[in-house]
Backbone as CSV, one residue per row, in Angstrom:
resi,resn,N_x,N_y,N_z,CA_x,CA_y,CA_z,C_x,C_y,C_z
1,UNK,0.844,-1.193,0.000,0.000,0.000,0.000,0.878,1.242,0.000
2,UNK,1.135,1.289,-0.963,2.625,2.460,-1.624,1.494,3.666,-1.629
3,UNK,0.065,4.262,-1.655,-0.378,4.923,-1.935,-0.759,5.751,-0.441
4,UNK,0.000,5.429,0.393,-0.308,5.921,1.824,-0.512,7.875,1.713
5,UNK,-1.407,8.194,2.209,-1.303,10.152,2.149,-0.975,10.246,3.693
6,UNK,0.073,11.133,3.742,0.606,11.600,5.425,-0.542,12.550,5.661
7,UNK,-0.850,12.208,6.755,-2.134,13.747,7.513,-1.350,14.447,8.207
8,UNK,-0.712,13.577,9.038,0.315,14.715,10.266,1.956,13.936,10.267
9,UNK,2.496,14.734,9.809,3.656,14.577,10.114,4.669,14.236,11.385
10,UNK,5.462,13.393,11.464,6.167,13.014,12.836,6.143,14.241,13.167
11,UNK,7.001,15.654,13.290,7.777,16.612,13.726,6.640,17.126,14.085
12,UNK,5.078,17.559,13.735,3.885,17.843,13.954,3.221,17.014,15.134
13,UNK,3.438,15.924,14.677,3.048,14.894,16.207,3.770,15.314,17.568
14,UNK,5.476,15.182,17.530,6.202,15.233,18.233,6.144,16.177,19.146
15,UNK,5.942,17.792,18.288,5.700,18.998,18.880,4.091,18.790,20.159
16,UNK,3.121,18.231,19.068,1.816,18.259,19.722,1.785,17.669,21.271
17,UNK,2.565,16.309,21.503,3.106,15.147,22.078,3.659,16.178,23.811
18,UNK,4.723,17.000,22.762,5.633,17.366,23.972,4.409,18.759,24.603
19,UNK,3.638,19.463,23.798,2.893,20.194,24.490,1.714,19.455,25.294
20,UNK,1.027,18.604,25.211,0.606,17.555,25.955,0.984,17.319,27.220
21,UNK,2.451,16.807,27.078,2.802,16.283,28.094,3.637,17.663,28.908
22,UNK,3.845,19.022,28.700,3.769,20.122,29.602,2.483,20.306,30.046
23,UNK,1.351,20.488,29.568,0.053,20.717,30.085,-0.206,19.354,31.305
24,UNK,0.227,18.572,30.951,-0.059,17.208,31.986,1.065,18.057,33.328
25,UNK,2.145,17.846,32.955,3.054,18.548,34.244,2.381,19.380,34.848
26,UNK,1.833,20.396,34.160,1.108,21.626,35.043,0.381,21.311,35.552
27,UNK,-0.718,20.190,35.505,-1.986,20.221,35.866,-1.775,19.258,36.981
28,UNK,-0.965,18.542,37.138,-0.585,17.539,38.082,0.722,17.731,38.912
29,UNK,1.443,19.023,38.798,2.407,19.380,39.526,2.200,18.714,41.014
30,UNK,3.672,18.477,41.346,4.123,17.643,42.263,3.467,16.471,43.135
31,UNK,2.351,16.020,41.895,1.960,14.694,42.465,2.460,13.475,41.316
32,UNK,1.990,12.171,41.960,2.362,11.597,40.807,1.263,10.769,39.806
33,UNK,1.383,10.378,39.043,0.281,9.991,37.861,0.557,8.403,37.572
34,UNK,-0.254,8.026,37.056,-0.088,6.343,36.245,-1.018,6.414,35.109
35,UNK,-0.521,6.055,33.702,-0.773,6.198,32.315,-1.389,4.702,32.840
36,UNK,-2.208,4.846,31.582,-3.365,3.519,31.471,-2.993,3.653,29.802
37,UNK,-1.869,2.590,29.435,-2.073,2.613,27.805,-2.869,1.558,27.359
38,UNK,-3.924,2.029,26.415,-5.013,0.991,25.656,-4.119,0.059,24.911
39,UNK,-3.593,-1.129,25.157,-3.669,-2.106,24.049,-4.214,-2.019,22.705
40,UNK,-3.631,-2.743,21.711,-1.745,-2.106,21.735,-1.804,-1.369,20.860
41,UNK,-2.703,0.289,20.291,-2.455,1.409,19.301,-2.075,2.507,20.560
42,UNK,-2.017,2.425,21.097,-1.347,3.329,22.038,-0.331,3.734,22.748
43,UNK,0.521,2.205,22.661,1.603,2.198,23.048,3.226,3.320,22.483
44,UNK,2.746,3.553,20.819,4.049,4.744,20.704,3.605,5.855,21.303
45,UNK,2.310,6.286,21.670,1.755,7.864,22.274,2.073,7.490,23.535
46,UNK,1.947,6.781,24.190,1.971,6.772,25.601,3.710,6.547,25.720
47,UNK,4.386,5.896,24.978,6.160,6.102,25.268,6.559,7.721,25.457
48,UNK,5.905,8.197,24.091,6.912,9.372,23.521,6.276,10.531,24.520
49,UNK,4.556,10.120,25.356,3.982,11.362,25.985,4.755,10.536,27.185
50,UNK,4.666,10.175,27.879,5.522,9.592,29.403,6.879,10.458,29.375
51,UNK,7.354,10.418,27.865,8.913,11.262,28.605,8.444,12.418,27.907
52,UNK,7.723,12.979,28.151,7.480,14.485,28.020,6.730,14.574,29.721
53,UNK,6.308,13.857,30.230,5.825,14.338,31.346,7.004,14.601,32.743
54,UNK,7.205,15.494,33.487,8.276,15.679,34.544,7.518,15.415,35.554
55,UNK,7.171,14.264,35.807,6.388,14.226,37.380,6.894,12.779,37.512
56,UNK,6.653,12.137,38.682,7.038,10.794,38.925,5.771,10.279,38.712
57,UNK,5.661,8.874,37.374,4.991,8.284,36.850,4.864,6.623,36.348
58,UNK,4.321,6.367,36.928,4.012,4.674,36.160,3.060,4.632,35.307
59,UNK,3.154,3.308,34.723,2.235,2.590,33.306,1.729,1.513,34.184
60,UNK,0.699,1.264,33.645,0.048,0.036,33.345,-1.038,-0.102,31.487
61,UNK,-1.463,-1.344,31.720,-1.950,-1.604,30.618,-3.762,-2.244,30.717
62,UNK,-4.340,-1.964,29.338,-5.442,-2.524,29.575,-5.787,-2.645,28.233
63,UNK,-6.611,-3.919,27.846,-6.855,-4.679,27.188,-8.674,-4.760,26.621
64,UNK,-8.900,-3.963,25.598,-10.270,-4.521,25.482,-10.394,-4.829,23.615
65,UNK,-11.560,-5.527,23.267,-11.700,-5.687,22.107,-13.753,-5.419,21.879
66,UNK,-13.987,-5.139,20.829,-15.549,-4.629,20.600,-15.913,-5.733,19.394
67,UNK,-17.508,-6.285,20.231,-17.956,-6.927,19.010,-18.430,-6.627,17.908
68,UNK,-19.290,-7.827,17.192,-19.256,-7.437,15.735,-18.881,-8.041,14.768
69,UNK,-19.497,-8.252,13.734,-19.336,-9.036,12.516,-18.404,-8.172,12.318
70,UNK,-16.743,-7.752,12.044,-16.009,-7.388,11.050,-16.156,-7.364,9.989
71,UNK,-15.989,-7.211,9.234,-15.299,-6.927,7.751,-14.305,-7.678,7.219
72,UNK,-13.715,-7.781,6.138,-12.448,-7.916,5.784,-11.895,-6.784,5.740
73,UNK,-10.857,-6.508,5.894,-9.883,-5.083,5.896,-10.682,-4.396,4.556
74,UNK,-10.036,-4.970,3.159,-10.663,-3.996,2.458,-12.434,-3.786,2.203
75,UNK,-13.093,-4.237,2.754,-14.609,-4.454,3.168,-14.360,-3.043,4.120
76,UNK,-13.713,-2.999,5.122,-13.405,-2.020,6.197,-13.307,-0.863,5.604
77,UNK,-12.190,-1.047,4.626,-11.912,0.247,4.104,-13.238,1.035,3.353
78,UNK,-13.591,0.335,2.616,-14.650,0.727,1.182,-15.600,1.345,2.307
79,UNK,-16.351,0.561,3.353,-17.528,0.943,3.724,-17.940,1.160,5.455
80,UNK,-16.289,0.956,6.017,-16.441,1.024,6.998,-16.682,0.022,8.137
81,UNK,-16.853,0.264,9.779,-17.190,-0.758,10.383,-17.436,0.028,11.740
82,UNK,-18.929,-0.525,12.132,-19.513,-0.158,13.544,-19.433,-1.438,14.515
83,UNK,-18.999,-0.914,15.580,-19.330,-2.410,16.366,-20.808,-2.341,16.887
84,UNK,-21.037,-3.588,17.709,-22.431,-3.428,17.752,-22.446,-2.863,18.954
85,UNK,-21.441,-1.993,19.838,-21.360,-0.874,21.429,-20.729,-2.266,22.156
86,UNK,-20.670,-3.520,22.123,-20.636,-4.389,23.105,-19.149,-4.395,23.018
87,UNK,-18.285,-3.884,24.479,-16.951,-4.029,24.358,-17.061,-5.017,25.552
88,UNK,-15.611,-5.556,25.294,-15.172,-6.623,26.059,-13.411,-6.723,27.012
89,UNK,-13.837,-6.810,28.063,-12.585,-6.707,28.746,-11.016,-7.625,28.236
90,UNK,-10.229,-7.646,28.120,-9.202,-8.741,27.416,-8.215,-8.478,28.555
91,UNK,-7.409,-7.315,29.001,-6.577,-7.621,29.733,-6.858,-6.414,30.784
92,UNK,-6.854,-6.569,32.138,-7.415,-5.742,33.272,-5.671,-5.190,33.294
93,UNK,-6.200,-3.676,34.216,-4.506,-3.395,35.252,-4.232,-4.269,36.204
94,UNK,-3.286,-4.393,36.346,-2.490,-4.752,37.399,-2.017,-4.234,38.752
95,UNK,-2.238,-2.775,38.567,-1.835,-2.397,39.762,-3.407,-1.494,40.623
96,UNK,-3.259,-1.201,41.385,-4.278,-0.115,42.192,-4.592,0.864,41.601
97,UNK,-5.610,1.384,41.419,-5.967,2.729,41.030,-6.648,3.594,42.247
98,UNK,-6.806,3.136,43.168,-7.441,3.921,44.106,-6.736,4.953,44.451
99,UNK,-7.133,6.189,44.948,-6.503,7.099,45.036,-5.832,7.882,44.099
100,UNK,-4.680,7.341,43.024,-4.352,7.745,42.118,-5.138,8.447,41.239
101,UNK,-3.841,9.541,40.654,-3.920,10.113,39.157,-3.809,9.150,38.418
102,UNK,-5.139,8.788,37.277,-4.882,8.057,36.181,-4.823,8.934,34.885
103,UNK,-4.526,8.404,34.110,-4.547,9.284,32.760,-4.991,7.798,31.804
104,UNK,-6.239,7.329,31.425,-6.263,6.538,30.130,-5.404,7.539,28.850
105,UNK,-4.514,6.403,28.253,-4.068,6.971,27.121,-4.573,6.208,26.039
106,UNK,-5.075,6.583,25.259,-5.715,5.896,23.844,-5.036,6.527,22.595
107,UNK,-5.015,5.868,21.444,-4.932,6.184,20.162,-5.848,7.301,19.501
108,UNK,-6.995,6.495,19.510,-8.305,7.245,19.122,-9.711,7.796,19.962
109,UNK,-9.821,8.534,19.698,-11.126,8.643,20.069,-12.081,8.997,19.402
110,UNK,-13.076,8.168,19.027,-13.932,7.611,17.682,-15.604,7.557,17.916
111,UNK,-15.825,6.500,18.270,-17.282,6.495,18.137,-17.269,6.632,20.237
112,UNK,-16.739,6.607,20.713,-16.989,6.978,21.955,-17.143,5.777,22.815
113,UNK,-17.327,4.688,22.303,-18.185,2.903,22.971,-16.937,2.811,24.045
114,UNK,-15.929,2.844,23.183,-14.874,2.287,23.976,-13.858,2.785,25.061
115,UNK,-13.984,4.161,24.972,-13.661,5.151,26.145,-14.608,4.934,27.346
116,UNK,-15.976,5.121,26.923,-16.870,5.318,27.757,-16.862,3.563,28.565
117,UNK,-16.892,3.251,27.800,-16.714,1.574,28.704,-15.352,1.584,29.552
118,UNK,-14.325,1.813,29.515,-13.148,2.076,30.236,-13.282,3.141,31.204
119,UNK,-13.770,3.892,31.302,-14.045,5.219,32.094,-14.995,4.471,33.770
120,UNK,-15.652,3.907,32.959,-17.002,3.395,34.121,-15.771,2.216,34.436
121,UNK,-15.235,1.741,34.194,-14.493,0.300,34.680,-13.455,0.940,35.281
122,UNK,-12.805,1.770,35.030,-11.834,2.533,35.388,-12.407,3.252,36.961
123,UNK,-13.556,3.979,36.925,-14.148,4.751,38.360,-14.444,3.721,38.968
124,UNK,-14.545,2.496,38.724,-15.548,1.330,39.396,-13.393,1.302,40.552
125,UNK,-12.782,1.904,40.241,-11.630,1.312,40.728,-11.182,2.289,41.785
126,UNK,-11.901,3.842,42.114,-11.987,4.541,42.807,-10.604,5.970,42.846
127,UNK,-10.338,5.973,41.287,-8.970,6.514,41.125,-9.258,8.126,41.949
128,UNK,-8.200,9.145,42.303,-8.726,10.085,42.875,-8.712,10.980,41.400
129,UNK,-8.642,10.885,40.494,-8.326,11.271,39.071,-8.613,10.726,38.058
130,UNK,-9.256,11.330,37.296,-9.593,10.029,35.845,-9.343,10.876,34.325
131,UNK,-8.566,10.920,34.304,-8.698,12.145,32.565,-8.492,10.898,31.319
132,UNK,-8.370,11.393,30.481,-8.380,11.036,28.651,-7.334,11.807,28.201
133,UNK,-6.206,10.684,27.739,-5.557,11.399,26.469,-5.492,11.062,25.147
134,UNK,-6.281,11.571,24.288,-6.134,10.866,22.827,-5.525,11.609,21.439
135,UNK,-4.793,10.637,20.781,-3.728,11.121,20.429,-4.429,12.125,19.247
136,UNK,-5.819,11.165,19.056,-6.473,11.503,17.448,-8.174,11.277,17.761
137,UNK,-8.960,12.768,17.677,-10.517,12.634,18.129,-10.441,12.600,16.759
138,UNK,-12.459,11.831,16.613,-12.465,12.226,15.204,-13.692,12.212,15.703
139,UNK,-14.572,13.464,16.161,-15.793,14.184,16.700,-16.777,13.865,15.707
140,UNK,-16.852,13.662,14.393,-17.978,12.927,13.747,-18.660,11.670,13.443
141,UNK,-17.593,11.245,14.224,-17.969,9.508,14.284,-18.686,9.156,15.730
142,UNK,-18.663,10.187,16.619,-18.961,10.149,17.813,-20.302,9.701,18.033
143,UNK,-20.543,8.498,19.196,-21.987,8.040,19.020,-22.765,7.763,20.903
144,UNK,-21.245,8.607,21.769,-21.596,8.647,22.821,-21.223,10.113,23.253
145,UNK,-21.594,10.654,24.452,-20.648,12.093,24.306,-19.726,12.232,25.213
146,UNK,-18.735,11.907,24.882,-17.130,11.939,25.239,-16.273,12.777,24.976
147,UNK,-15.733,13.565,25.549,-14.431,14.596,25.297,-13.074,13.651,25.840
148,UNK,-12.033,14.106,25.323,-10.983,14.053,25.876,-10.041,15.349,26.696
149,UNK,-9.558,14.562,27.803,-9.037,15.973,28.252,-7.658,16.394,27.821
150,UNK,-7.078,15.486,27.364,-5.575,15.887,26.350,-5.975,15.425,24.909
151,UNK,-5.779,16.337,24.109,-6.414,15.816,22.948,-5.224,15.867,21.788
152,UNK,-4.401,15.720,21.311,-3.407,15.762,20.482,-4.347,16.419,18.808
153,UNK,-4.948,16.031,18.186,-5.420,16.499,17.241,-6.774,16.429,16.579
154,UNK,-7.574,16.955,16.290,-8.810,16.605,15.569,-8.742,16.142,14.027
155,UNK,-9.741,14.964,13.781,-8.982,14.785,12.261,-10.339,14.113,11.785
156,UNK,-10.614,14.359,10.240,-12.026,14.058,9.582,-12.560,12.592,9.828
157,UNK,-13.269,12.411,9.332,-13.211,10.534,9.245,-12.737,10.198,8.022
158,UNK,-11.782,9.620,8.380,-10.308,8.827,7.296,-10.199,7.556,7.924
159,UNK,-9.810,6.711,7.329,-9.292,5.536,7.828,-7.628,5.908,7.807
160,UNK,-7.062,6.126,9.265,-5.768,6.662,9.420,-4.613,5.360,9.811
161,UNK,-3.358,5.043,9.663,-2.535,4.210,10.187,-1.145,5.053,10.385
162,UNK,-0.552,4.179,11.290,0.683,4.448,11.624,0.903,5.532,13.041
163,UNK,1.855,5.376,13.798,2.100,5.633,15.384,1.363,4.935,15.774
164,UNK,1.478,3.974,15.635,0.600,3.085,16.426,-0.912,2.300,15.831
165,UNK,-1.187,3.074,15.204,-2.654,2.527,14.623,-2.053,1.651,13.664
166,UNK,-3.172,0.686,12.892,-3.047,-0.735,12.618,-3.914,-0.433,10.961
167,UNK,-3.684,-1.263,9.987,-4.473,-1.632,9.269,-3.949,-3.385,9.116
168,UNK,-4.878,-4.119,9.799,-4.534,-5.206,9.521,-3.487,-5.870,10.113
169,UNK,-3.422,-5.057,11.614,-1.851,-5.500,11.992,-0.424,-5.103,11.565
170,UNK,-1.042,-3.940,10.759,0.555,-3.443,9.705,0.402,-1.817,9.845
171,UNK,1.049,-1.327,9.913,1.762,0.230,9.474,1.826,0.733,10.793
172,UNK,1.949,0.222,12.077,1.884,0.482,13.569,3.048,1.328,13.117
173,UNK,4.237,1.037,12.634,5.422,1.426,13.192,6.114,2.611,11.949
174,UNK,4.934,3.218,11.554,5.175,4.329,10.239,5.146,5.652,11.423
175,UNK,6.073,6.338,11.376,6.365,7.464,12.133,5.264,8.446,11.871
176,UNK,4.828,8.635,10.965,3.413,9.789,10.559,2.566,8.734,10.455
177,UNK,1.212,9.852,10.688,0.174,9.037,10.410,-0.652,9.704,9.346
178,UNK,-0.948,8.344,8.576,-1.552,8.514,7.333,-2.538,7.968,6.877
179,UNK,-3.468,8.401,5.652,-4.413,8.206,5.476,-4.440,6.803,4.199
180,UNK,-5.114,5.619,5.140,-5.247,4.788,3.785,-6.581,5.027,2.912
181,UNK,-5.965,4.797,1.648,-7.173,5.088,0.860,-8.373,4.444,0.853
182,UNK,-9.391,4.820,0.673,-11.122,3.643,0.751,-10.919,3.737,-0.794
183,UNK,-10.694,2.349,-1.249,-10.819,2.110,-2.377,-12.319,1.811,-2.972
């Protein structure tokens, strides 16, 4: 898929990334925080935002997947894909959230199912803090009403890959993120 279009450029990300993660410093000055990275499109945002943050901080991880007849990828592409809202837990944290600053870090924030299901599972854990960081809203696909409170960029509805996002298990590790074409 040689026909990839860049939307945002690494050096555009990078910048966005490191202002992120000053606004996180400020807002959480001299306490400490624990990133919640979504499995696994989140994992390059949550590396590159962790060392932009100056506070003392841990990770953990969490694991969910949404049902639904899929698609085939290019089925996906041409026409899209809704789940049917039913998400499913795959891998819990590991550590305590009570008390703590959490920060869920996500890739996307899309139709809303899957934030909002993490949010309620997430308070069910009694954190003293609960925010959203997403790397990429895309406010028209939205089908619950969800904001994020770190928001890295707003972007149309595209089918996007790379920093992390997937088509098919492939282009995670493309430094920009770009738009595959709906053929």
């Amino acid at each position: 898929m040689s026909d990839l279009k860049v939307l945002i450029r690494h050096d555009e990300i990078a910048k966005r990334v490191a202002e992120l993660g000053a606004q996180i410093t400020h807002d959480f000055a001299g306490q400490s925080i624990i990133f919640v990275g979504v499995l696994k499109g989140a994992a390059i945002f949550l590396s590159d935002l962790a060392r932009q943050v100056k506070l003392d901080a841990t990770f953990d991880f969490i694991g969910v997947s949404s049902y639904g007849n899929r698609p085939s990828p290019k089925q996906e592409l041409k026409s899209g894909w809704d789940s049917t809202g039913e998400v499913k837990l795959t891998k819990d944290v590991d550590q305590s959230m009570k008390d703590k600053n959490v920060i869920v870090v996500e890739d996307i924030l899309d139709t809303g199912l899957t934030l909002t299901f993490l949010k309620k599972l997430l308070l069910a854990h009694q954190p003293r803090n609960l925010k959203i960081a997403a790397l990429l809203d895309k406010p028209s696909r939205r089908k619950l009403p969800l904001e994020g409170d770190y928001v890295g960029f707003k972007i149309p509805d595209e089918f996007v890959v790379g920093y992390g996002l997937d088509y098919a298990e492939r282009y995670r590790n493309l430094a920009d993120i770009c738009v595959v074409p709906r053929q």
